[in-house]
DOFIVO-604226 format. One record per atom (N, C-alpha, C): atom name; x, y, z; residue number from 1; residue in three letters. Coordinates in Angstrom, 3 decimals, decimal comma. Layout:
+-------+----------+----------+----------+-------+------+
: koldo :     east :    north :       up : pakol : sepa :
+-------+----------+----------+----------+-------+------+
:    CA :        X :        Y :        Z :   NUM :  ALA :
...
+-------+----------+----------+----------+-------+------+
***
This chain:
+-------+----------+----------+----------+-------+------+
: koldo :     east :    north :       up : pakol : sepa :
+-------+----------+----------+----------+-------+------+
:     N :   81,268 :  144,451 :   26,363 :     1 :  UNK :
:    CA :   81,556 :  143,044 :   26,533 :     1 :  UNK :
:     C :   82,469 :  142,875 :   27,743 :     1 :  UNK :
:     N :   82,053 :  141,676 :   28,629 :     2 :  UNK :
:    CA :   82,540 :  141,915 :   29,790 :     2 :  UNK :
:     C :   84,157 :  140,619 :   29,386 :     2 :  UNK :
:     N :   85,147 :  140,852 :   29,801 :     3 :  UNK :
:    CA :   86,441 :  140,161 :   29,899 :     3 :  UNK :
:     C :   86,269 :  138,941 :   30,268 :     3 :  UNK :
:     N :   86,789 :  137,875 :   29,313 :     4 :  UNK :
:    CA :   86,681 :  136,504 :   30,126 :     4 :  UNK :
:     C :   87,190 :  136,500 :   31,875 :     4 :  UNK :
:     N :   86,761 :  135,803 :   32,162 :     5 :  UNK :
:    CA :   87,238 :  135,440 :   33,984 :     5 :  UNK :
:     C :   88,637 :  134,427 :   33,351 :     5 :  UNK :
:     N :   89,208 :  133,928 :   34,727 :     6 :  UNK :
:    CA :   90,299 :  133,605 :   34,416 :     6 :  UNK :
:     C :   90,403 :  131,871 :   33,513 :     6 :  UNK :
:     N :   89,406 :  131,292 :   34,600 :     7 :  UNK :
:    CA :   88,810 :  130,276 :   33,938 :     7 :  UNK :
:     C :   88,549 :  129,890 :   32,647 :     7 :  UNK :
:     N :   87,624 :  130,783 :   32,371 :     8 :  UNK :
:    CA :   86,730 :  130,764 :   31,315 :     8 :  UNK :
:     C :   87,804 :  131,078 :   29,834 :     8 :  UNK :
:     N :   88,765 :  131,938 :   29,916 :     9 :  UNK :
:    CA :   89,792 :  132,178 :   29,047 :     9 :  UNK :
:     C :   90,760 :  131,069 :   28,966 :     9 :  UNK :
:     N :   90,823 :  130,089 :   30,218 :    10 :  UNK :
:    CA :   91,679 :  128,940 :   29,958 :    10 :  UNK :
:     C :   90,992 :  128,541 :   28,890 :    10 :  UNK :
:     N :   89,905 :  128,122 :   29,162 :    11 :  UNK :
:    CA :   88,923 :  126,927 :   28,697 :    11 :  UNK :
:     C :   88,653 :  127,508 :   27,180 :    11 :  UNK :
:     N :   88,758 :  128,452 :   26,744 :    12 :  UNK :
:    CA :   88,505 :  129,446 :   25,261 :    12 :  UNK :
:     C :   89,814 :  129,601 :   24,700 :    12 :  UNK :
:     N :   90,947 :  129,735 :   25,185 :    13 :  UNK :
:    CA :   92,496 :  129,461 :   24,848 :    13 :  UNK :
:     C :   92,304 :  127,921 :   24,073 :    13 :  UNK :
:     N :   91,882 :  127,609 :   24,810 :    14 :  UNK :
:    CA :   92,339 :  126,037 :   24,425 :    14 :  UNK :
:     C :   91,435 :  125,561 :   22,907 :    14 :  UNK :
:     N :   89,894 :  126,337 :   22,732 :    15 :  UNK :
:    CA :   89,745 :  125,721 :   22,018 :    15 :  UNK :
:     C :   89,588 :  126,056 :   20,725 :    15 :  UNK :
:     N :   90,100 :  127,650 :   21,038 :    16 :  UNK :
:    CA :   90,483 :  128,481 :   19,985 :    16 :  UNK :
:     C :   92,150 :  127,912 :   19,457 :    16 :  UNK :
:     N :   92,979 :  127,390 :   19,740 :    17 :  UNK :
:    CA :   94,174 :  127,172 :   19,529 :    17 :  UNK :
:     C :   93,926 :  125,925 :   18,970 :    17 :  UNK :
:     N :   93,180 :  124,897 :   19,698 :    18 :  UNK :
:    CA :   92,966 :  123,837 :   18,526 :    18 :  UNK :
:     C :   91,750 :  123,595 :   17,308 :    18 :  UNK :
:     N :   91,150 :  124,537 :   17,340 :    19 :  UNK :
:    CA :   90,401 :  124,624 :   16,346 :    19 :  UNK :
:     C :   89,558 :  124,192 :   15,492 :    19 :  UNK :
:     N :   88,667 :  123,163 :   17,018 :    20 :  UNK :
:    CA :   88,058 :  122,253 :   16,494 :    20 :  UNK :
:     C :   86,968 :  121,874 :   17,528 :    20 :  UNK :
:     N :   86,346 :  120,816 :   17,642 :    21 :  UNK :
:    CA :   85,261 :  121,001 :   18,699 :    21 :  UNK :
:     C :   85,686 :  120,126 :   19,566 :    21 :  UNK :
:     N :   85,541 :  120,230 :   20,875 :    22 :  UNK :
:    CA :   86,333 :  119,414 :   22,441 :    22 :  UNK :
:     C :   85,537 :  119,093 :   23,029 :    22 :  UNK :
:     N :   85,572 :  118,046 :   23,909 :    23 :  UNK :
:    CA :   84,438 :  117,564 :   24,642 :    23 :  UNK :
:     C :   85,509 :  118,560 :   26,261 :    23 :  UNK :
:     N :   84,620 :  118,179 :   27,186 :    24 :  UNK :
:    CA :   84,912 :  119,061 :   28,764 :    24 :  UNK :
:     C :   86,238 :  118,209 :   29,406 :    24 :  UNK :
:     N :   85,812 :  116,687 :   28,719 :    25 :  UNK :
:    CA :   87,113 :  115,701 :   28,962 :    25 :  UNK :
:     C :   88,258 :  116,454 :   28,815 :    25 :  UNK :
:     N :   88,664 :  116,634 :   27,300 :    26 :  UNK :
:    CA :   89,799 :  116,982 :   26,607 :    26 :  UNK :
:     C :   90,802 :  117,899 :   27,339 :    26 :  UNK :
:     N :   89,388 :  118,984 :   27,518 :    27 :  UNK :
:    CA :   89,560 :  120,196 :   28,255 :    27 :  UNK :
:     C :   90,750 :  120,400 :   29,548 :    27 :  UNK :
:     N :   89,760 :  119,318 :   30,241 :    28 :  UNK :
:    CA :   90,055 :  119,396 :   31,602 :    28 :  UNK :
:     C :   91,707 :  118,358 :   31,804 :    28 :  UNK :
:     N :   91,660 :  117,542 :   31,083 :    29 :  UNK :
:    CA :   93,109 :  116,733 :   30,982 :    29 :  UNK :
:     C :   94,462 :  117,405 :   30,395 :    29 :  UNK :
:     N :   93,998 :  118,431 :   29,512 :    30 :  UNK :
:    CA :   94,962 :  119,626 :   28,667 :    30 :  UNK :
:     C :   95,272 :  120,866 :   29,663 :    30 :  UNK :
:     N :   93,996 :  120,750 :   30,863 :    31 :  UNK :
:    CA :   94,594 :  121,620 :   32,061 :    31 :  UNK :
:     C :   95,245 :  121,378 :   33,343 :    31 :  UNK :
:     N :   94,819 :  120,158 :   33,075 :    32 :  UNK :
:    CA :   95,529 :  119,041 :   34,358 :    32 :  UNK :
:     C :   97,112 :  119,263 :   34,408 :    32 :  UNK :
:     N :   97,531 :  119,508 :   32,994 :    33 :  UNK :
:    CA :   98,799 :  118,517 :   32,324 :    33 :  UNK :
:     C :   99,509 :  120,101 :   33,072 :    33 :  UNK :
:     N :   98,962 :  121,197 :   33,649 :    34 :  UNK :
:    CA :   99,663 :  122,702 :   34,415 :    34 :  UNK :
:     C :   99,500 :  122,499 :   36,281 :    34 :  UNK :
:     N :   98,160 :  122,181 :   35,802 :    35 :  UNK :
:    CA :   97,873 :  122,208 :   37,089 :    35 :  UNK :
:     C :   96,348 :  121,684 :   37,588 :    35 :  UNK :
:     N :   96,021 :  120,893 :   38,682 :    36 :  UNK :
:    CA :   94,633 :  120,258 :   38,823 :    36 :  UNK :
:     C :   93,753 :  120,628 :   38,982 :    36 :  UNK :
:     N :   92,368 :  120,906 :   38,420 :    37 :  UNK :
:    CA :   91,076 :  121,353 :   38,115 :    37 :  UNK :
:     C :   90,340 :  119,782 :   38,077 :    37 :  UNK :
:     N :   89,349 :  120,257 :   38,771 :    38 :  UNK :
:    CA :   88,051 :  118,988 :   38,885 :    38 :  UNK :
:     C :   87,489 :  118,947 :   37,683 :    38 :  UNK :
:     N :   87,054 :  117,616 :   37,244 :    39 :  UNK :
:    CA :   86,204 :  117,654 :   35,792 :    39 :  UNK :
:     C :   85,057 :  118,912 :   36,177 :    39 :  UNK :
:     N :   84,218 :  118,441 :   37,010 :    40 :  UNK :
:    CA :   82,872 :  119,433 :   37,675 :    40 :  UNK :
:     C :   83,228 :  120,884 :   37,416 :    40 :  UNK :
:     N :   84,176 :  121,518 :   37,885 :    41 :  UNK :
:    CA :   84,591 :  122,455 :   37,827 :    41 :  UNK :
:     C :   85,006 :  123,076 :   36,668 :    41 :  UNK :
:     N :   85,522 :  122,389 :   35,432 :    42 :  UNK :
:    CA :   85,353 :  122,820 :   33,738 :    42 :  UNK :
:     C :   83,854 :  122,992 :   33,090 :    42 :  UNK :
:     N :   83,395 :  121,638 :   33,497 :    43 :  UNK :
:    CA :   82,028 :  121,427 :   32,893 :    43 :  UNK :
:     C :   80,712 :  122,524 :   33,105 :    43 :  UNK :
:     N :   81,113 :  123,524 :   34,858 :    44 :  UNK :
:    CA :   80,227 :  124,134 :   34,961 :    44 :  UNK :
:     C :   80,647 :  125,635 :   34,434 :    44 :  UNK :
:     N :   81,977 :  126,036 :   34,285 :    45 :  UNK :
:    CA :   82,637 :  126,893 :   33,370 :    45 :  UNK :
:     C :   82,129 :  126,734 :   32,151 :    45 :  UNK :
:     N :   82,148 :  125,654 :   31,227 :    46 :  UNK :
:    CA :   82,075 :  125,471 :   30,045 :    46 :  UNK :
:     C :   80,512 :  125,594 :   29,736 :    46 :  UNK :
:     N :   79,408 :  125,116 :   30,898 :    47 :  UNK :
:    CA :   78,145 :  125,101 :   30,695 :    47 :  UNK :
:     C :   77,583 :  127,135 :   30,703 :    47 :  UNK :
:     N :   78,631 :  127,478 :   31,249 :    48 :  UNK :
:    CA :   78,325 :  128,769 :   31,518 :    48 :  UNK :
:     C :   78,864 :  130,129 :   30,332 :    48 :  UNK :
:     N :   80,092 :  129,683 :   29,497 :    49 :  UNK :
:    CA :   80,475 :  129,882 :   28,416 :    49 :  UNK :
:     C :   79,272 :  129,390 :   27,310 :    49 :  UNK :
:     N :   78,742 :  128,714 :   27,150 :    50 :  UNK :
:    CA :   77,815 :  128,107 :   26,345 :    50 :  UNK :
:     C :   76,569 :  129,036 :   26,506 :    50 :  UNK :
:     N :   75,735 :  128,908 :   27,694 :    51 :  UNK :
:    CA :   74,736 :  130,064 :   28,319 :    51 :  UNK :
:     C :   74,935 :  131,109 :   27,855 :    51 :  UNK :
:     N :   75,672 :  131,909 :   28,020 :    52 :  UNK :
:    CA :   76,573 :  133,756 :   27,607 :    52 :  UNK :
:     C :   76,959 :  133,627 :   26,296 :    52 :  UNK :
:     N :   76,709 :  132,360 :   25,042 :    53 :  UNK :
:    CA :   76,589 :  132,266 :   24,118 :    53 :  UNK :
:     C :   77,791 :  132,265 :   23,406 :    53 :  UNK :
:     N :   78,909 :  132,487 :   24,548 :    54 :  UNK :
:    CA :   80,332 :  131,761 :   23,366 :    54 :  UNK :
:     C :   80,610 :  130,735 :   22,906 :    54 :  UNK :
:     N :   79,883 :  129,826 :   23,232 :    55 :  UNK :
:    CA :   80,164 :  128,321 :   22,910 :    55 :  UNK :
:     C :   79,073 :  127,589 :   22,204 :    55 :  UNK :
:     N :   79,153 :  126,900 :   21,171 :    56 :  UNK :
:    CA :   77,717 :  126,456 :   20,425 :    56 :  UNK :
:     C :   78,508 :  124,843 :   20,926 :    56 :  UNK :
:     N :   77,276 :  123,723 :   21,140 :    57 :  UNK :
:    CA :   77,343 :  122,793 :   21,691 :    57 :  UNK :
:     C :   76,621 :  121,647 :   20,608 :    57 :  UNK :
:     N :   77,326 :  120,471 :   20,421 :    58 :  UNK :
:    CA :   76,265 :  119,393 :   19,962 :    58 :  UNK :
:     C :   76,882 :  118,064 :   20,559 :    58 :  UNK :
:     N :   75,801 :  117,043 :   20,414 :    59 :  UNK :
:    CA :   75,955 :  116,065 :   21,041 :    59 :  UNK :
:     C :   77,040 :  115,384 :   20,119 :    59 :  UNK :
:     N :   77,788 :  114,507 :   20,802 :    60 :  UNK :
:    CA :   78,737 :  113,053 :   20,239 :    60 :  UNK :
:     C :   78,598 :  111,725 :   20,635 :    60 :  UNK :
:     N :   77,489 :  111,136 :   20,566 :    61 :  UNK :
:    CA :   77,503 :  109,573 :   21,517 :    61 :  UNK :
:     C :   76,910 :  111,013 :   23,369 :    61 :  UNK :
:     N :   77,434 :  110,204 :   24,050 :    62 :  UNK :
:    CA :   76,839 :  111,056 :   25,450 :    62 :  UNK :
:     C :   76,974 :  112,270 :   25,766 :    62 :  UNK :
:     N :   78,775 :  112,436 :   24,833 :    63 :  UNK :
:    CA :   79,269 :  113,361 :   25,397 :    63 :  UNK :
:     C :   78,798 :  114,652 :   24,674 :    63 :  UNK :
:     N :   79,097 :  116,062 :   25,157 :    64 :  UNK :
:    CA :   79,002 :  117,416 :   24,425 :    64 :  UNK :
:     C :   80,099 :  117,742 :   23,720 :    64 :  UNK :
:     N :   80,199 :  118,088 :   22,470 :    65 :  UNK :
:    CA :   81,206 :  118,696 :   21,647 :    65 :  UNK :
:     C :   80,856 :  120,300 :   21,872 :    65 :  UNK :
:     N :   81,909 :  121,237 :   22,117 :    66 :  UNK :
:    CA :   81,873 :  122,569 :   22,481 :    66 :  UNK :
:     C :   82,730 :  122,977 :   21,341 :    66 :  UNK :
:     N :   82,251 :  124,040 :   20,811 :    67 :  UNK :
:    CA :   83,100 :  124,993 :   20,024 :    67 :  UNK :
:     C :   82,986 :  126,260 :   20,042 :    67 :  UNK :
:     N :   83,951 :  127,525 :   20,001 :    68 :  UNK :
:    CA :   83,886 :  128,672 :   19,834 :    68 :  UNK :
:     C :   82,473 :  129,595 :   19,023 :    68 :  UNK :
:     N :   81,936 :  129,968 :   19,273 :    69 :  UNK :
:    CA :   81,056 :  131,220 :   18,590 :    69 :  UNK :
:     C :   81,649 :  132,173 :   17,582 :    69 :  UNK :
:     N :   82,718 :  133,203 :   18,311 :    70 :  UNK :
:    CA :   83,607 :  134,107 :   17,999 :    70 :  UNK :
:     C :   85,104 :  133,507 :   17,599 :    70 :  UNK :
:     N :   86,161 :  134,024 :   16,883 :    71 :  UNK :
:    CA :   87,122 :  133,646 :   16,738 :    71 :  UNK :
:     C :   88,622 :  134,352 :   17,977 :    71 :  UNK :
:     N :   89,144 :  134,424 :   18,027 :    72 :  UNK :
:    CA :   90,005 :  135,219 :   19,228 :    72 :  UNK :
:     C :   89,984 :  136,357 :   18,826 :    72 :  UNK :
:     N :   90,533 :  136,634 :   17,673 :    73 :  UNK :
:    CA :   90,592 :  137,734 :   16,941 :    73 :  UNK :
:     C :   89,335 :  138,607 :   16,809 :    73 :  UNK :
:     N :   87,787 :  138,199 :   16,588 :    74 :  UNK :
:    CA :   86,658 :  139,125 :   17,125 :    74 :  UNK :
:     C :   86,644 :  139,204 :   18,385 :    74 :  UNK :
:     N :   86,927 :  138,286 :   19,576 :    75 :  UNK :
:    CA :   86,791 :  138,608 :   21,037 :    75 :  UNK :
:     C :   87,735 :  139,661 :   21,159 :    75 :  UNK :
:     N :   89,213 :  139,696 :   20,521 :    76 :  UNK :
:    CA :   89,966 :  140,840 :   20,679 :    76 :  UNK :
:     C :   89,492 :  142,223 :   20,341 :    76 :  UNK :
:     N :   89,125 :  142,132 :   19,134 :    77 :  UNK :
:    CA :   88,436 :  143,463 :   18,555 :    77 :  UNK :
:     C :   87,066 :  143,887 :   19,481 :    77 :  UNK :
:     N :   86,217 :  143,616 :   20,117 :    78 :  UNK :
:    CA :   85,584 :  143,520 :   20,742 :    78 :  UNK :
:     C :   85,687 :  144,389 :   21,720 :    78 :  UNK :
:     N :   86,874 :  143,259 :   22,502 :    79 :  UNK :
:    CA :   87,446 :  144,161 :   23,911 :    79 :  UNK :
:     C :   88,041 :  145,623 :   23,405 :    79 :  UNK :
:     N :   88,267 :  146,297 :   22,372 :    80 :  UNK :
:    CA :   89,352 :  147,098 :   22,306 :    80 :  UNK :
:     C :   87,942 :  147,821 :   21,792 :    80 :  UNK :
:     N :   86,942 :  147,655 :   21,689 :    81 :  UNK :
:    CA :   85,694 :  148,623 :   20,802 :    81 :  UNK :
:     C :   85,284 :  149,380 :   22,231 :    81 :  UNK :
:     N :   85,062 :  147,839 :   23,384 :    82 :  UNK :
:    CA :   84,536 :  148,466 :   24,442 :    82 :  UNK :
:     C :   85,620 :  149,570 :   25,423 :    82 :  UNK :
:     N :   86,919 :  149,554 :   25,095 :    83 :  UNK :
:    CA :   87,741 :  150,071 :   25,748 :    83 :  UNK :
:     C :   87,481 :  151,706 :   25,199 :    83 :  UNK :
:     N :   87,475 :  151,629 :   24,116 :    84 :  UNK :
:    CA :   87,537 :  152,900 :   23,176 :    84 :  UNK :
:     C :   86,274 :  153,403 :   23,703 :    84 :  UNK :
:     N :   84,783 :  152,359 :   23,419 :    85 :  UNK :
:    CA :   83,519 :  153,192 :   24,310 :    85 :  UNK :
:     C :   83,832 :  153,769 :   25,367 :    85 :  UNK :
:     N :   84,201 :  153,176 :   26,335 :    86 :  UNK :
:    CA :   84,561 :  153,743 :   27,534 :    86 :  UNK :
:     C :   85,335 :  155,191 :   27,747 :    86 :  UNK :
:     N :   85,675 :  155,704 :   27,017 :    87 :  UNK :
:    CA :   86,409 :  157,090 :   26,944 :    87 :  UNK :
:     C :   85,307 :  158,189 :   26,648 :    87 :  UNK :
:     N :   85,548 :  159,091 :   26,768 :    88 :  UNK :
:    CA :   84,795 :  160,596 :   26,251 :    88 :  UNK :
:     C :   85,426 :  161,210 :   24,952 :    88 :  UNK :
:     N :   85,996 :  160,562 :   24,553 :    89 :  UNK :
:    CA :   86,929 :  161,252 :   23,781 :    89 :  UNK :
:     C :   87,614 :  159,979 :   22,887 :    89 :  UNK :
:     N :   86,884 :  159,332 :   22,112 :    90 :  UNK :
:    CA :   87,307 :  158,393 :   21,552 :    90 :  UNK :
:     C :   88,552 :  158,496 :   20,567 :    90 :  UNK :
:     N :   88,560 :  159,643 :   19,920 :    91 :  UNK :
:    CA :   89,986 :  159,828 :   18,870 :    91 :  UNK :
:     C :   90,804 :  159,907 :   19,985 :    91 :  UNK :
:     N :   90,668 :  160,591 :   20,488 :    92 :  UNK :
:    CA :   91,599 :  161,181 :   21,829 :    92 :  UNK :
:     C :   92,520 :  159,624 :   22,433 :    92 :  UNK :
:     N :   91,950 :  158,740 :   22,475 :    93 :  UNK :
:    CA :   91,897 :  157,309 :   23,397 :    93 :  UNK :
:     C :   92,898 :  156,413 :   21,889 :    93 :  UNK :
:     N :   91,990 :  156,555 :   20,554 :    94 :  UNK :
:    CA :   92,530 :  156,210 :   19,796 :    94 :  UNK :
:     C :   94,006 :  156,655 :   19,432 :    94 :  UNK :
:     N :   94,257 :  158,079 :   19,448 :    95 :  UNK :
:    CA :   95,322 :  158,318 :   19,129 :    95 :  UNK :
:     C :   96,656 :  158,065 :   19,843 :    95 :  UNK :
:     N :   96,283 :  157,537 :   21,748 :    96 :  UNK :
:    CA :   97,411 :  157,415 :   22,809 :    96 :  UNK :
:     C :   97,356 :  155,741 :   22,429 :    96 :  UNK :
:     N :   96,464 :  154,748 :   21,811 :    97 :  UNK :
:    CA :   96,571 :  153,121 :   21,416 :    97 :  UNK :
:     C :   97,564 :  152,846 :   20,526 :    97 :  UNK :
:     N :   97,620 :  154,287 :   19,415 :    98 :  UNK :
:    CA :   98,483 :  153,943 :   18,232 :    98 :  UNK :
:     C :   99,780 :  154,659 :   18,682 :    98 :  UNK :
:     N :   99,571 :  155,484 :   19,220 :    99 :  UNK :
:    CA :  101,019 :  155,974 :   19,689 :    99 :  UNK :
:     C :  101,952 :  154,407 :   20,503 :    99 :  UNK :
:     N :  101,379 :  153,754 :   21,068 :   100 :  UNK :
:    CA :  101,887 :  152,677 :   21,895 :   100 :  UNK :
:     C :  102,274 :  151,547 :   20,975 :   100 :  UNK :
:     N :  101,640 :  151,391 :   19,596 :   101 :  UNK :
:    CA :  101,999 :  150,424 :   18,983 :   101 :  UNK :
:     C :  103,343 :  150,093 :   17,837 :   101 :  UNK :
:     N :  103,696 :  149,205 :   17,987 :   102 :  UNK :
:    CA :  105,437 :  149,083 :   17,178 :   102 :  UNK :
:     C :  105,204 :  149,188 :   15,715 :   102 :  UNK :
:     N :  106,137 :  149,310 :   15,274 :   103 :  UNK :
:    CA :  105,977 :  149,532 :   13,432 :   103 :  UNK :
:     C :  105,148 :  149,037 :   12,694 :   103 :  UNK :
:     N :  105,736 :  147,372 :   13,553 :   104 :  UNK :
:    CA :  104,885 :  146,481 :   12,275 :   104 :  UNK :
:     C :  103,041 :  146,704 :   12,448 :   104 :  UNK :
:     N :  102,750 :  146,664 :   13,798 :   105 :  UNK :
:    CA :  101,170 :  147,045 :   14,020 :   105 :  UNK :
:     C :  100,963 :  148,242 :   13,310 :   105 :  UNK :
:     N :  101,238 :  149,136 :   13,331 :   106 :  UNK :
:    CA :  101,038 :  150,404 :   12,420 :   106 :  UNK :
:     C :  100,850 :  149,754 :   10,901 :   106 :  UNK :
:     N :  101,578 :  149,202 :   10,489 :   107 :  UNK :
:    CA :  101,477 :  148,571 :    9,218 :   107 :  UNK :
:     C :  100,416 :  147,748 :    8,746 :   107 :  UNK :
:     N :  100,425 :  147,083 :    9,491 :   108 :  UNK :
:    CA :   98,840 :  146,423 :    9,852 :   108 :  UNK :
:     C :   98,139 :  147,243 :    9,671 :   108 :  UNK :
:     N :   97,456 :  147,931 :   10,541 :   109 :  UNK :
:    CA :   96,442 :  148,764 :   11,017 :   109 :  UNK :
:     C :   96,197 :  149,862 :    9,476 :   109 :  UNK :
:     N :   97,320 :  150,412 :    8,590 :   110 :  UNK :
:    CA :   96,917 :  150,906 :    7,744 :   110 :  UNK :
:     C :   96,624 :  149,913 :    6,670 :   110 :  UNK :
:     N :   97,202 :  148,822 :    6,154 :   111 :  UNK :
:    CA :   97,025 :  147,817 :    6,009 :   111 :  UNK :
:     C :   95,432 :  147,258 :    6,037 :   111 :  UNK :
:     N :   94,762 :  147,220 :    7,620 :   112 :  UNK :
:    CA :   93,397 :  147,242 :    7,584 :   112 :  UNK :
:     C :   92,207 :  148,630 :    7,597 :   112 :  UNK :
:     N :   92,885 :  149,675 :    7,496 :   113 :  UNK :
:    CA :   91,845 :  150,771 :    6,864 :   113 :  UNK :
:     C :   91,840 :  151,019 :    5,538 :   113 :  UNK :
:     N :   93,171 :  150,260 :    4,572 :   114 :  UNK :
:    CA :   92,845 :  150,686 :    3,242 :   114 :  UNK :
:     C :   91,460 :  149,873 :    3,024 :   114 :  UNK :
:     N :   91,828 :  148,282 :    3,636 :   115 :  UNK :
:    CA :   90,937 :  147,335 :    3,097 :   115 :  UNK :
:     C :   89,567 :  147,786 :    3,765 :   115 :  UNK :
:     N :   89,495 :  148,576 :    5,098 :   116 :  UNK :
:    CA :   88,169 :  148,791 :    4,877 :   116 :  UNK :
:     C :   87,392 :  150,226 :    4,085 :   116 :  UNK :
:     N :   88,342 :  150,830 :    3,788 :   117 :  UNK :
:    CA :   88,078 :  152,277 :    2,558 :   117 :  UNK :
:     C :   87,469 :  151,571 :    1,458 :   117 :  UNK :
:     N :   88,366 :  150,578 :    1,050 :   118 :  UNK :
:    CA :   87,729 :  149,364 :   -0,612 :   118 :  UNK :
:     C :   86,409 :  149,269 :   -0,262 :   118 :  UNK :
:     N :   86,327 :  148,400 :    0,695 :   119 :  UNK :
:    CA :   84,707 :  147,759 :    1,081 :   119 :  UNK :
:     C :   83,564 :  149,282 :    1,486 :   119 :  UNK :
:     N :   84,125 :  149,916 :    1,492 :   120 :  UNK :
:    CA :   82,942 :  151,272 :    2,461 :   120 :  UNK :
:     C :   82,972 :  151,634 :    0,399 :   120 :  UNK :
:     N :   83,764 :  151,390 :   -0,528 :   121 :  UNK :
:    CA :   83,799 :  152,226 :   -1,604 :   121 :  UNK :
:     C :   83,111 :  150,708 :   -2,480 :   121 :  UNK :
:     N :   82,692 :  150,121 :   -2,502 :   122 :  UNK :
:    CA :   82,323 :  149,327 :   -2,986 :   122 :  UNK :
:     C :   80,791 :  148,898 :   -3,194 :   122 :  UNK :
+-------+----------+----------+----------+-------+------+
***
């Protein structure tokens, strides 16, 4: 899975954080409020997020309602599957990720292998 562009992660920040479906309007006025971006210039981002299938689309009156596909949290897991592909040596890769991570992630992380031991035992 290839990394959002810089754009494209604005525009997926935003509508993953509000959690609901946005028209390109919303979008582009919630990015304004940092710094100025052309409507044109969201809309063909957002038409292109939609295409590459992160974004499911329906109509509202004229406008397009856009919403997420994935949640952040699968785009995260995602990126970190393809990072791990990328090695020759995947434990190897795995074991220098967890070495880097603070307590509480460790906690987590065993946390989410008991729960997936249950489900593989189930």
């Amino acid at each position: 899975m290839r990394r959002l562009g810089e754009l494209e992660a604005e525009i997926m920040d935003r509508l993953w954080r509000w959690n609901r479906p946005a028209t390109v309007r919303e979008v582009v006025n919630d990015i304004n409020k940092d710094r100025d971006i052309a409507y044109t210039t969201v809309m063909t981002v957002t038409n292109i997020l939609y295409n590459k299938g992160w974004l499911l689309r329906g109509k509202s009156g004229r406008a397009w309602l856009y919403s997420p596909v994935r949640t952040r949290e699968q785009y995260s897991a995602a990126l970190m599957e393809d990072a791990l592909g990328a090695s020759e040596d995947r434990p190897v890769a795995l074991a220098h990720f967890v070495e880097q991570m603070n307590p509480d992630e460790v906690s987590a992380l065993r946390k989410a292998l008991r729960a997936a031991k249950r489900q593989d035992t189930a």
